[in-house]
TORLO-673998 format. One record per atom (N, C-alpha, C, O): atom name; x, y, z. Coordinates in Angstrom, 2 decimals. Layout:
% residues N
R   atome        xx        yy        zz
R      CA         X         Y         Z
...
This chain:
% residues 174
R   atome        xx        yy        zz
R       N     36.55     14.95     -3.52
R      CA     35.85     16.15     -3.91
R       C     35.91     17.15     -2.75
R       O     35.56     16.71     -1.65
R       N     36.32     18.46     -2.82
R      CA     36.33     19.47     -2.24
R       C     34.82     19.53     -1.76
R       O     33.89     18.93     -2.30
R       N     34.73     20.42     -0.56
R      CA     33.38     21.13      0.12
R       C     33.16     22.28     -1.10
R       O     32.00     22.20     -1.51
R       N     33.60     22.89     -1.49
R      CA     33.27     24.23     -2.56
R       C     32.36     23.17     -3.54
R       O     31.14     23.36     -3.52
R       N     32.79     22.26     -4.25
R      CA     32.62     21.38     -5.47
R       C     30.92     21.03     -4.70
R       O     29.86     21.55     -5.04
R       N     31.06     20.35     -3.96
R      CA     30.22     19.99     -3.33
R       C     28.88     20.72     -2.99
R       O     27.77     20.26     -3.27
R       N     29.08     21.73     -2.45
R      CA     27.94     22.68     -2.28
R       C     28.04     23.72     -3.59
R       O     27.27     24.68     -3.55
R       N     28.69     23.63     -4.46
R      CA     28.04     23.95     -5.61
R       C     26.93     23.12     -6.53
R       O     26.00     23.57     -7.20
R       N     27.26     22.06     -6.35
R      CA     26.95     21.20     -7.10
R       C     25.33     20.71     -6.53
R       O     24.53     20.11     -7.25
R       N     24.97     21.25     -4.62
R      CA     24.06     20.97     -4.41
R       C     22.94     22.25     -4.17
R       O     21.73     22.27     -3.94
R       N     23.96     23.29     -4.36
R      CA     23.19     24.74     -5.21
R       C     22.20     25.02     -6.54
R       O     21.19     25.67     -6.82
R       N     23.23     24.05     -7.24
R      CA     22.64     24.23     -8.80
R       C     21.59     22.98     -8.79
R       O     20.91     23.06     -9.81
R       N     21.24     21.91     -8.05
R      CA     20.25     20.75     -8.32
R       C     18.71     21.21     -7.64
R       O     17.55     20.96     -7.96
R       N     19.50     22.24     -6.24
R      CA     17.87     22.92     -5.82
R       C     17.50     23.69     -6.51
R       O     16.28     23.73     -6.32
R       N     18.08     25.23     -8.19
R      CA     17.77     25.35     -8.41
R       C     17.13     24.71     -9.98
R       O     16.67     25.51    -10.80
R       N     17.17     23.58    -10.20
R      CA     16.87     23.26    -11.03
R       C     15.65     21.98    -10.62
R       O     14.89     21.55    -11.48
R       N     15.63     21.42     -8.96
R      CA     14.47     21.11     -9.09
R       C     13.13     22.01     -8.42
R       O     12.00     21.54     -8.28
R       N     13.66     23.72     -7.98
R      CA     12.95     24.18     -8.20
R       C     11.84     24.93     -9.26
R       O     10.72     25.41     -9.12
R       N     12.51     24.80    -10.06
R      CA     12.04     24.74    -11.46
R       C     11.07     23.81    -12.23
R       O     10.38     24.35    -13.10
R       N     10.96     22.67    -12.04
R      CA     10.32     21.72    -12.18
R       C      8.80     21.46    -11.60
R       O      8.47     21.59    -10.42
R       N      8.13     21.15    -12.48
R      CA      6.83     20.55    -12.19
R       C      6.92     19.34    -11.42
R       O      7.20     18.34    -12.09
R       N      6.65     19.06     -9.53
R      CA      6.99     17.96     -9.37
R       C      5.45     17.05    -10.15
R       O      4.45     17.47    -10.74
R       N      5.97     15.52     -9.72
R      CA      4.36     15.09    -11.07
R       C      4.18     13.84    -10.05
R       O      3.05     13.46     -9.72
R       N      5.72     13.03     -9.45
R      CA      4.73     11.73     -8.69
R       C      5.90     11.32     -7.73
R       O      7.00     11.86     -7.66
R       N      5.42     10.28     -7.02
R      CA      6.65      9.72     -5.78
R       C      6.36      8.22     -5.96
R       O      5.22      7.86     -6.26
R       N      7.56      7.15     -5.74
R      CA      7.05      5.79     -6.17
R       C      7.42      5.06     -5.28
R       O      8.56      5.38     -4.95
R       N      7.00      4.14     -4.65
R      CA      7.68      2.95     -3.80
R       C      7.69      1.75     -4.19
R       O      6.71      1.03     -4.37
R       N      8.96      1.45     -4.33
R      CA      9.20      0.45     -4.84
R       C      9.77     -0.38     -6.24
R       O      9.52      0.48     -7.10
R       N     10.14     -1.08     -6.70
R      CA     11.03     -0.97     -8.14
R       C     10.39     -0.16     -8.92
R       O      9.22     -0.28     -9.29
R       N     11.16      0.70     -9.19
R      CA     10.64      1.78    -10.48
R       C     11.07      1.36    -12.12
R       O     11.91      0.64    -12.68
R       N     10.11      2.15    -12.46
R      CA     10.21      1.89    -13.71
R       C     11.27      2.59    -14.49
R       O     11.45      2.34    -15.68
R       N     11.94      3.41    -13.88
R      CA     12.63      4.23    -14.79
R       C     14.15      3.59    -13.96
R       O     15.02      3.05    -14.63
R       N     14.27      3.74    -12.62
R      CA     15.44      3.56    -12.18
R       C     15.40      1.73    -11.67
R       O     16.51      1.31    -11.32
R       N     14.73      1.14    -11.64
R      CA     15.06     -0.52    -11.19
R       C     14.93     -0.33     -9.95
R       O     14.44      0.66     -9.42
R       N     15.53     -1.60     -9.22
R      CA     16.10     -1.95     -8.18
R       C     16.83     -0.59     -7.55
R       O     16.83     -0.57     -6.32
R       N     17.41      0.48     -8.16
R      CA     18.28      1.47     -7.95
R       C     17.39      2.44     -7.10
R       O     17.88      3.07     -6.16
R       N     15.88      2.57     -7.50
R      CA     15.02      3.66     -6.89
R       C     13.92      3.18     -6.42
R       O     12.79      3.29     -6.91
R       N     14.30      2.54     -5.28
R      CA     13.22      1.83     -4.64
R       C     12.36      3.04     -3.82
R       O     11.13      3.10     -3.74
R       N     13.00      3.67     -3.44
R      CA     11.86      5.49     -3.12
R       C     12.85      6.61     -4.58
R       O     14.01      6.97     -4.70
R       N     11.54      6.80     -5.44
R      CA     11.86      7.56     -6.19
R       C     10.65      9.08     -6.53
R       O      9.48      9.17     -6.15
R       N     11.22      9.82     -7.12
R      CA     10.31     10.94     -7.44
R       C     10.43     11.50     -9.31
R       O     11.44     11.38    -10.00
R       N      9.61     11.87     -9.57
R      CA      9.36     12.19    -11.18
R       C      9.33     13.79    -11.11
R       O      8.57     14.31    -10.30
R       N      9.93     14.37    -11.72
R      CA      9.45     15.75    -12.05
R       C      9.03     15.98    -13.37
R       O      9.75     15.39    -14.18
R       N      8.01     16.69    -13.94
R      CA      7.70     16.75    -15.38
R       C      8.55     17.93    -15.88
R       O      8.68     19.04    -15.37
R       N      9.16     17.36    -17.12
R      CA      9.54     18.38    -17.89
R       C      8.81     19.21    -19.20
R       O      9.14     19.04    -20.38
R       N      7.60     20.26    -18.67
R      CA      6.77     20.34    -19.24
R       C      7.40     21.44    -20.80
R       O      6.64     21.85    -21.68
R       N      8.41     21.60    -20.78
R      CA      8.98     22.91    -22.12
R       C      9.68     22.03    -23.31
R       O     10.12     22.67    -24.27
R       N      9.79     20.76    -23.31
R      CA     10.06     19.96    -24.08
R       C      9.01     18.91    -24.67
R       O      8.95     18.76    -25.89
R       N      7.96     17.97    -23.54
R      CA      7.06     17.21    -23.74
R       C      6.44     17.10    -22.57
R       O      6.83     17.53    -21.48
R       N      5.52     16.56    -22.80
R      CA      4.79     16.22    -21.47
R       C      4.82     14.59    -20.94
R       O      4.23     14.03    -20.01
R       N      5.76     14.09    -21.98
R      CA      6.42     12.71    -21.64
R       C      7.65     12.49    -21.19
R       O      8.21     11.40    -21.10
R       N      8.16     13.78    -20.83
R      CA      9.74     13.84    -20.52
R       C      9.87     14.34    -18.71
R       O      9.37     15.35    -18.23
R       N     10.86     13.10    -17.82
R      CA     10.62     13.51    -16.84
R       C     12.08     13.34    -16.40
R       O     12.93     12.64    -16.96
R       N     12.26     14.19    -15.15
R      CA     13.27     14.09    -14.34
R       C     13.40     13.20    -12.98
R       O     13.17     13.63    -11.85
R       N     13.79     11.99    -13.28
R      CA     13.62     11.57    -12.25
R       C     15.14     10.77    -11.26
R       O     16.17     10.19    -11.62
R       N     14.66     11.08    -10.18
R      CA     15.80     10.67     -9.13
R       C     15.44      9.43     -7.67
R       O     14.28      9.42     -7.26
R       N     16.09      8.83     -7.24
R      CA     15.78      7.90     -6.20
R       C     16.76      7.13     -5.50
R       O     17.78      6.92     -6.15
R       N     16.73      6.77     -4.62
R      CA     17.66      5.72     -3.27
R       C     17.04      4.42     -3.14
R       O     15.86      4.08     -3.08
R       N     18.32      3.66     -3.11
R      CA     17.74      2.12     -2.57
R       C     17.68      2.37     -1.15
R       O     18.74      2.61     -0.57
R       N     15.96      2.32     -0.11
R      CA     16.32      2.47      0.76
R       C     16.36      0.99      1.80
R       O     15.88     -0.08      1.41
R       N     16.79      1.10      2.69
R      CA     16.84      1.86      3.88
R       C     18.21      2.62      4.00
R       O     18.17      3.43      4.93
R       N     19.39      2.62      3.34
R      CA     20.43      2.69      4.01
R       C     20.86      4.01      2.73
R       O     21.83      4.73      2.95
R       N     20.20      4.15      1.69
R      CA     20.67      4.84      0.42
R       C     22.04      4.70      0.05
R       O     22.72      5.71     -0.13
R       N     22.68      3.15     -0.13
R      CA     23.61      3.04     -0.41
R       C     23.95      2.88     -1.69
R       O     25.11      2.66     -2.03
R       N     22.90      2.99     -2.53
R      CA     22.83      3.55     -3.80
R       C     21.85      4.10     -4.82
R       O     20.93      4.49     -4.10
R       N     21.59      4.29     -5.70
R      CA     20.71      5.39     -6.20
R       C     21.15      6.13     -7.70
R       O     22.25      6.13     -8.26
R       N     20.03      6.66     -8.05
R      CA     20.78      7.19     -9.32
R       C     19.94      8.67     -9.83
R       O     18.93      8.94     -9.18
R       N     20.20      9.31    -10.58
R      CA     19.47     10.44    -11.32
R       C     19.24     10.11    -12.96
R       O     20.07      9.37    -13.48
R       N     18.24     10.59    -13.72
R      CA     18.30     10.77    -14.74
R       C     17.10     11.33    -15.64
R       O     16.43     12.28    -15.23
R       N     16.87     10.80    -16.70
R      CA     15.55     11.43    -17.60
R       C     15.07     10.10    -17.96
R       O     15.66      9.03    -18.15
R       N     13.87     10.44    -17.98
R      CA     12.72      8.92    -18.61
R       C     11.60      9.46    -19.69
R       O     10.77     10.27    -19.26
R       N     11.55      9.16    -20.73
R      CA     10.56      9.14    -21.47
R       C      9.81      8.11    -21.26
R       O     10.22      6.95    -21.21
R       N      8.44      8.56    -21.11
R      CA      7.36      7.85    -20.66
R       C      5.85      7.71    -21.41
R       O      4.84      8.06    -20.81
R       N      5.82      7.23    -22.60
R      CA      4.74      6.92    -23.35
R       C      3.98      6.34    -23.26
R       O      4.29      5.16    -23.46
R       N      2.17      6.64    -22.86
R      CA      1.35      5.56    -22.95
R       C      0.76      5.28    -24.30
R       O      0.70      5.97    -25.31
R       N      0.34      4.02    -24.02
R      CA      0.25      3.71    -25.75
R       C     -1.63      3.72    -25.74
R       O     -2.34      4.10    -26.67
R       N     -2.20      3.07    -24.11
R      CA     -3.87      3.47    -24.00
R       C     -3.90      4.40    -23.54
R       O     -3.02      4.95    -22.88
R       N     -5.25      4.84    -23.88
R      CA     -5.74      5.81    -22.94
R       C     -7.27      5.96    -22.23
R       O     -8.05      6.89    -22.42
R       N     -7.50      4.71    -21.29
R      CA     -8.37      4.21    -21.26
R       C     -8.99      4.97    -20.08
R       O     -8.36      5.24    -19.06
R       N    -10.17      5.28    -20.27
R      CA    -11.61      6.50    -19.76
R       C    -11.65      5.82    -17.88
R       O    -11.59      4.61    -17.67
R       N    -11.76      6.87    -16.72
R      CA    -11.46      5.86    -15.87
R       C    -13.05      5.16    -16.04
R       O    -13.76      5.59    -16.95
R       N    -13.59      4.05    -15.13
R      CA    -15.09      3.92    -14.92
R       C    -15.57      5.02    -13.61
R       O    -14.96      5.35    -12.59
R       N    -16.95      5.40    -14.15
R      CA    -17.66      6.57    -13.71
R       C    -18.05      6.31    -12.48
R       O    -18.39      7.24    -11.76
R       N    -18.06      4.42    -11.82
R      CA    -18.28      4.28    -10.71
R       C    -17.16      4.11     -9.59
R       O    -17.33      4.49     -8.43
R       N    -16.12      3.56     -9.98
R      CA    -14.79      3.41     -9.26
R       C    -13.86      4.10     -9.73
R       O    -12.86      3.69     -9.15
R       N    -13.54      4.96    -10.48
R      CA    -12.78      5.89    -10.69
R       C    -11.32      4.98    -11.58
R       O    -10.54      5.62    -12.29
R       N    -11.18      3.58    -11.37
R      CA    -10.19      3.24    -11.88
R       C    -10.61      3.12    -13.47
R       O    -11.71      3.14    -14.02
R       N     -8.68      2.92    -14.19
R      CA     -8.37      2.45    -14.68
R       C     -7.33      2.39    -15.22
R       O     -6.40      3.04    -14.75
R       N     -7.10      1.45    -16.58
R      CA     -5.47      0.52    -17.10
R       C     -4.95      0.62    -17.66
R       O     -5.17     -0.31    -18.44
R       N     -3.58      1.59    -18.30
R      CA     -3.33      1.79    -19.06
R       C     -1.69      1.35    -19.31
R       O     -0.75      1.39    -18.51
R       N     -1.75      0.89    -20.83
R      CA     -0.18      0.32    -20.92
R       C      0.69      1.59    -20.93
R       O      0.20      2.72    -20.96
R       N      1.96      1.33    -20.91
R      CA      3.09      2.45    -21.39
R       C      4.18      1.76    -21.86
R       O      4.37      0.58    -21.58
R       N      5.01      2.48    -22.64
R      CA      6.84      2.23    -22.83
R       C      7.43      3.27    -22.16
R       O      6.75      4.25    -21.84
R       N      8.47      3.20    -21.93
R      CA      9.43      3.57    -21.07
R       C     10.73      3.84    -21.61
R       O     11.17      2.79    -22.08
R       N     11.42      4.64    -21.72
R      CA     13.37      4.55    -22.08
R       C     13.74      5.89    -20.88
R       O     13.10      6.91    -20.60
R       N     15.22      5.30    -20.28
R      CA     15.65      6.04    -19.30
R       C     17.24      6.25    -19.53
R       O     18.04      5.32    -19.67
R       N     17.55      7.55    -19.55
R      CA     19.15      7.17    -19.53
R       C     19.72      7.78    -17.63
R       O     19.10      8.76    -17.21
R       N     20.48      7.36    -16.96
R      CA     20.73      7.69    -15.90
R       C     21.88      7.41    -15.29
R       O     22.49      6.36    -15.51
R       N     22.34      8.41    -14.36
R      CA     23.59      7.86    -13.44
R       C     23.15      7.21    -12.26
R       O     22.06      7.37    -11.71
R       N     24.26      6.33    -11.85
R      CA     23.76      5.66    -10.65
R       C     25.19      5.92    -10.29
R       O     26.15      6.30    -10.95
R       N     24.97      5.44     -8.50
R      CA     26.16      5.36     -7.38
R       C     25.80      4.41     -6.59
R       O     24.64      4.05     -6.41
R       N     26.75      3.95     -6.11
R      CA     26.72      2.80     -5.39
R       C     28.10      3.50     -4.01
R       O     29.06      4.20     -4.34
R       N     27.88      3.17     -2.95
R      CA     28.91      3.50     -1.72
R       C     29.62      1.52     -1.44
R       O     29.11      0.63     -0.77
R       N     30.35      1.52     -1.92
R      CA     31.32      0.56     -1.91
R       C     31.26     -0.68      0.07
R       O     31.36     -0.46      1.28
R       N     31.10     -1.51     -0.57
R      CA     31.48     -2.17      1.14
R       C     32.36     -2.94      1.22
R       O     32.51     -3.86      2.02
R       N     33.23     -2.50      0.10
R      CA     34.81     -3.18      0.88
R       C     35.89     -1.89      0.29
R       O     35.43     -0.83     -0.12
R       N     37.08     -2.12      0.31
R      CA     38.29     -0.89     -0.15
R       C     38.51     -1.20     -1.23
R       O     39.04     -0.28     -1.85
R       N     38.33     -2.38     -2.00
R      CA     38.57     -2.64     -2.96
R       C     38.92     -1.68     -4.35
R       O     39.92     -1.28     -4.96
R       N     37.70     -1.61     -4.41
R      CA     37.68     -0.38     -5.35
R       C     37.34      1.21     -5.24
R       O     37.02      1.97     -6.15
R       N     37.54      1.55     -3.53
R      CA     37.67      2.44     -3.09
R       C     36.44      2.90     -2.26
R       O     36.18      2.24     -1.26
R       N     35.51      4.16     -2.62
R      CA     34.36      4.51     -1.23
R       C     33.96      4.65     -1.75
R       O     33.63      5.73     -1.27
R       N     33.14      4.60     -3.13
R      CA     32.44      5.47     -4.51
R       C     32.54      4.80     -5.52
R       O     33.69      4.80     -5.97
R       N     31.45      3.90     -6.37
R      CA     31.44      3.50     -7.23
R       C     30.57      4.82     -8.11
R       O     29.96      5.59     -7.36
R       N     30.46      5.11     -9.57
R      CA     29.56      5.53    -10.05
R       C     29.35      5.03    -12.04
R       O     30.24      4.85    -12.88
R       N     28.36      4.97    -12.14
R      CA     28.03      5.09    -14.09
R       C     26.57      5.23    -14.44
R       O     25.50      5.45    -13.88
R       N     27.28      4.85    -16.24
R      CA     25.96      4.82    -16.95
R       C     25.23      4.39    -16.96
R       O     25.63      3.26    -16.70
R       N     23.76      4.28    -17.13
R      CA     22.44      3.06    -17.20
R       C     21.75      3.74    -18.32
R       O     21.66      4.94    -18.58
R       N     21.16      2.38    -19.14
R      CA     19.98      2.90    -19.91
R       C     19.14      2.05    -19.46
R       O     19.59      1.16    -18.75
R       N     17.62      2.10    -19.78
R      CA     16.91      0.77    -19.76
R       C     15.34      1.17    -20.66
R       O     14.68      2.21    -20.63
R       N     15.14      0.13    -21.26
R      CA     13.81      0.43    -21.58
R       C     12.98     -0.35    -21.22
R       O     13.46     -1.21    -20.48
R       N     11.22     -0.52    -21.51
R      CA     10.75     -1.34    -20.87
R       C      9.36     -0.99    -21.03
R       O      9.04      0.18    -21.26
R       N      8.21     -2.22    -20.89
R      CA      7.14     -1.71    -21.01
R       C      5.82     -2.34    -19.54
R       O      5.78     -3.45    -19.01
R       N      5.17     -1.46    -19.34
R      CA      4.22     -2.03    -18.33
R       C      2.44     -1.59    -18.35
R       O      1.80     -1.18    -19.32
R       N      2.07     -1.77    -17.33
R      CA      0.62     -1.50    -17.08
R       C      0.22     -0.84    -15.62
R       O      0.32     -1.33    -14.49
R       N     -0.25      0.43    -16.05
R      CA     -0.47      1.53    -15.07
R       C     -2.62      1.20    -14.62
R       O     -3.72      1.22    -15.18
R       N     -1.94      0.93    -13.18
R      CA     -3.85      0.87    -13.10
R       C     -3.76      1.72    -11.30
R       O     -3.18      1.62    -10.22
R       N     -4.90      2.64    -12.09
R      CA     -5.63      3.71    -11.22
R       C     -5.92      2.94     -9.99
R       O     -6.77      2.08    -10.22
R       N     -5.45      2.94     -8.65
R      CA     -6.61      2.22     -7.48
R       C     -7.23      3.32     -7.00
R       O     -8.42      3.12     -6.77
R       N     -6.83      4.48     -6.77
R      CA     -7.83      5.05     -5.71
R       C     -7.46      6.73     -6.68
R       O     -6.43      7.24     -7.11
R       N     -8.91      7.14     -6.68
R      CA     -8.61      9.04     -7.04
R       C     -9.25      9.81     -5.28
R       O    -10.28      9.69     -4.62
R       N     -8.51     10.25     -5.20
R      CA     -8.92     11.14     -3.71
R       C     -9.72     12.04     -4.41
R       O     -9.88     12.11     -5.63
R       N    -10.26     12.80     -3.44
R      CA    -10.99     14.02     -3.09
R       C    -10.34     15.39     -4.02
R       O    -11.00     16.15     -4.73
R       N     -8.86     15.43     -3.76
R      CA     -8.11     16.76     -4.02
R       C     -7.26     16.42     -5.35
R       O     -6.18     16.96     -5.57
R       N     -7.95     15.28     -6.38
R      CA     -7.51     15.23     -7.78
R       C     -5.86     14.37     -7.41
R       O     -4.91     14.70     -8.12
R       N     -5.69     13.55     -6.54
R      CA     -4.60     13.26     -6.27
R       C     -4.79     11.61     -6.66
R       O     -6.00     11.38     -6.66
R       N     -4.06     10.46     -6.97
R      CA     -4.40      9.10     -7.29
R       C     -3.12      8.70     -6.84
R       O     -2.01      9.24     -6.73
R       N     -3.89      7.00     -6.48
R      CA     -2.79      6.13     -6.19
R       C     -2.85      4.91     -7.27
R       O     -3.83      4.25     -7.63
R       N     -1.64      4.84     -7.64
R      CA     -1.23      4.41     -8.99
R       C     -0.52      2.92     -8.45
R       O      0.47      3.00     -7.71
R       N     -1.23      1.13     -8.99
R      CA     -0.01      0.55     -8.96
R       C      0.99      0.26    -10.27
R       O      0.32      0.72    -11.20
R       N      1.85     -0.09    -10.67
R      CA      2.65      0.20    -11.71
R       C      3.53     -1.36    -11.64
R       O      4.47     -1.71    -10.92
R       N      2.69     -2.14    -12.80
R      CA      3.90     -3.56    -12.68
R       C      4.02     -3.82    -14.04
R       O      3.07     -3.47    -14.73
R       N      5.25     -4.51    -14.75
R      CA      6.49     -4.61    -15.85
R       C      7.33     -4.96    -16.18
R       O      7.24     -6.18    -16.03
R       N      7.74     -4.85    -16.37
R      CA      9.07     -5.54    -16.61
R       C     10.24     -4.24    -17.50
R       O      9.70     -3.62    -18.42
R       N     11.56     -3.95    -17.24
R      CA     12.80     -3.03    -17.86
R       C     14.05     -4.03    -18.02
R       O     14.45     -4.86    -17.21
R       N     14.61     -3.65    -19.47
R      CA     15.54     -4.25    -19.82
R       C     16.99     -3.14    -19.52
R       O     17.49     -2.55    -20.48
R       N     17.57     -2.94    -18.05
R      CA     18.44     -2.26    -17.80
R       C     20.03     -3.03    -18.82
R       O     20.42     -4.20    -18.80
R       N     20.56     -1.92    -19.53
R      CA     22.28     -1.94    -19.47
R       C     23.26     -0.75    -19.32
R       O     22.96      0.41    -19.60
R       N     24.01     -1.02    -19.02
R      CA     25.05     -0.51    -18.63
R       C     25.82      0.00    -20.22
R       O     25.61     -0.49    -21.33
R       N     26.96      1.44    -19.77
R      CA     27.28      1.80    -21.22
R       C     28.53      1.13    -21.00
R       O     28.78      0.27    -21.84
R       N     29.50      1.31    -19.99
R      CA     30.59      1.61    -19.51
R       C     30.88      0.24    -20.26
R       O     31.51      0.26    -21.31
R       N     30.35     -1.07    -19.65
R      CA     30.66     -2.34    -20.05
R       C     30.24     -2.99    -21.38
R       O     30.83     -3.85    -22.04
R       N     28.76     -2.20    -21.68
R      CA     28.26     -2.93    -23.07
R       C     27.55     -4.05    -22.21
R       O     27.79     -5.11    -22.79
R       N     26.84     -4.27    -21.18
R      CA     25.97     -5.73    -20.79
R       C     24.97     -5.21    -20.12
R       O     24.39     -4.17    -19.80
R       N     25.02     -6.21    -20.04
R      CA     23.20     -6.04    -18.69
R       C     23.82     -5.74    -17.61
R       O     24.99     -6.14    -17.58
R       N     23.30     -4.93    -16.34
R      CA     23.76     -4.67    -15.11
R       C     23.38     -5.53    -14.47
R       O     22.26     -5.96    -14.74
R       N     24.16     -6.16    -13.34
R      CA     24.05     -7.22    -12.72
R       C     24.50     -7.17    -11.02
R       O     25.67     -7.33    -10.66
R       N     23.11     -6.86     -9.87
R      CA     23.68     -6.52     -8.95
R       C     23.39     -8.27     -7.68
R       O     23.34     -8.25     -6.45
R       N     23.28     -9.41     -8.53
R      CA     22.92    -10.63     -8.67
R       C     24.40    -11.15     -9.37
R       O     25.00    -10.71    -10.36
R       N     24.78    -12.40     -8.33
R      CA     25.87    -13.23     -8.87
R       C     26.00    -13.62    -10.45
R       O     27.04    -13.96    -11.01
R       N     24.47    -13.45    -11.15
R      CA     24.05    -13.91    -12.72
R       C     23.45    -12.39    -13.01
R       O     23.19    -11.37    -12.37
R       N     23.40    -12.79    -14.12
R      CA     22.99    -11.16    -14.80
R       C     21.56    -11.53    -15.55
R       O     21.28    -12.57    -16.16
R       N     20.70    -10.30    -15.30
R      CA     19.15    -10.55    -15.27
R       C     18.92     -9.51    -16.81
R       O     19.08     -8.30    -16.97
R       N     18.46    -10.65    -17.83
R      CA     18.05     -9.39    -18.68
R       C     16.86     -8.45    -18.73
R       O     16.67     -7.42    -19.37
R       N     16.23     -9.01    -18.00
R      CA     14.67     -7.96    -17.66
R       C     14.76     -7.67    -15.70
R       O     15.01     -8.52    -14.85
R       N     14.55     -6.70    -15.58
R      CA     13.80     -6.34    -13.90
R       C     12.58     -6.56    -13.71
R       O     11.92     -6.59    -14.75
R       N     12.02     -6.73    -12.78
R      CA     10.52     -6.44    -12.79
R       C     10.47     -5.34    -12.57
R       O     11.43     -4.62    -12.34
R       N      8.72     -4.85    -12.63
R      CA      8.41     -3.14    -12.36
R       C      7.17     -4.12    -10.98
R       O      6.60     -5.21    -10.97
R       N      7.23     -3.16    -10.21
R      CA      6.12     -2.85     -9.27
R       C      6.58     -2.21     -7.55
R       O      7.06     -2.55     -6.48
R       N      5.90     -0.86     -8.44
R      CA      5.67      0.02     -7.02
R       C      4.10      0.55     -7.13
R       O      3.16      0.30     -7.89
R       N      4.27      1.37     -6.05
R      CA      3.25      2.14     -5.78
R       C      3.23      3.81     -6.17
R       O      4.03      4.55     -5.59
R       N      2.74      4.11     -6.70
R      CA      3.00      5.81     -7.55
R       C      1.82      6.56     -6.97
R       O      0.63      6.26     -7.02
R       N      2.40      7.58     -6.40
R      CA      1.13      8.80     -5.96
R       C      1.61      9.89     -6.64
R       O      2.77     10.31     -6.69
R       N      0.48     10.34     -7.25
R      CA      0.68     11.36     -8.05
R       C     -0.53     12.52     -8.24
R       O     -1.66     12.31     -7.80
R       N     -0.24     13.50     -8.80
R      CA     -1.21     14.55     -8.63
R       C     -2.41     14.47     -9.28
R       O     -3.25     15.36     -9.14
C-alpha cells in the first residue's frame, strides 16, 4: 500500500470517529471483538439505533492484531440499579460483523494477514461502581460464538478450534 492510500484512509476514519458518540472502553475479552480486542472502544451509533455501535480494538501488548466493526447490542433486562449500592444485572445478546488483522510471524504467508468475523453471543452486564460524574464501571462476562466467512468455520487462534469464547472485561462507560 502506497503512503497516499494510507493517509487517506487514516483521514477518512478520524473523520468518521469524529462524528460519533464515543459510549465505552473495555479491558479485556470483549464481547463484540473476542480475544481480538483485548483494549477495545464502542462508539454509539445514535441515527440508526441506540443498539448499534462502532466498535474497534488491539490484542495488546504488542497490537499484533485487532479488528474493526459494528455490534448490535440488545439487552433483554432492564433491571432498576439498588438505591443503596448503585449496582446492577442485566442480560444482553450480542451480533458483530468485523474485520480483523493479524501481522504475520513468519514469511510464510507474507507481513499481513486480514478477514471476515461474525460472532454472536449472549452475557451478563453488572454495574460495580457509578462515580460522582454519571460515569460506571461495568464487569461484562459470556460467552460469543465467533466464525469466520472466508472459510465457513469457527476461528481458531488455538491448535483446536473453540466454538464459544468467553466474555470478561472490564467496561467504563459514561
Amino acid at each position: 500500500m502506497n503512503k497516499r492510500r494510507i493517509l487517506l484512509i487514516l483521514i477518512n476514519l478520524s473523520f468518521l470517529f469524529a462524528s460519533l458518540k464515543y459510549d465505552s472502553v473495555k479491558v479485556g475479552i470483549s464481547e463484540s471483538l473476542g480475544v481480538l480486542g483485548i483494549l477495545s472502544a464502542d462508539h454509539k451509533i445514535e441515527k440508526f439505533s441506540n443498539d448499534i455501535y462502532l466498535t474497534w480494538g488491539i490484542f495488546i501488548p504488542l497490537a499484533v492484531c485487532g479488528g474493526a466493526g459494528l455490534t448490535y447490542k440488545r439487552y433483554i433486562t432492564n433491571a432498576q440499579p439498588d438505591p443503596v449500592t448503585q449496582r446492577s444485572a442485566n442480560l444482553y445478546i450480542i451480533s458483530s460483523v468485523f474485520k480483523y488483522y493479524a501481522l504475520a510471524m513468519n514469511d510464510i504467508d507474507g507481513l499481513f494477514a486480514t478477514g471476515t468475523m461474525g460472532s454472536i453471543g449472549i452475557g451478563l452486564d453488572l454495574v460495580l461502581l457509578k462515580l460522582k460524574d454519571n460515569r460506571k464501571i461495568h464487569i461484562q462476562a459470556g460467552a460469543i460464538s465467533p466464525i469466520t466467512f472466508k472459510q465457513n468455520n469457527h476461528f481458531g487462534i488455538l491448535p483446536y478450534d473453540l466454538s464459544f469464547w468467553p466474555i470478561l472485561n472490564l467496561k467504563f462507560s459514561k
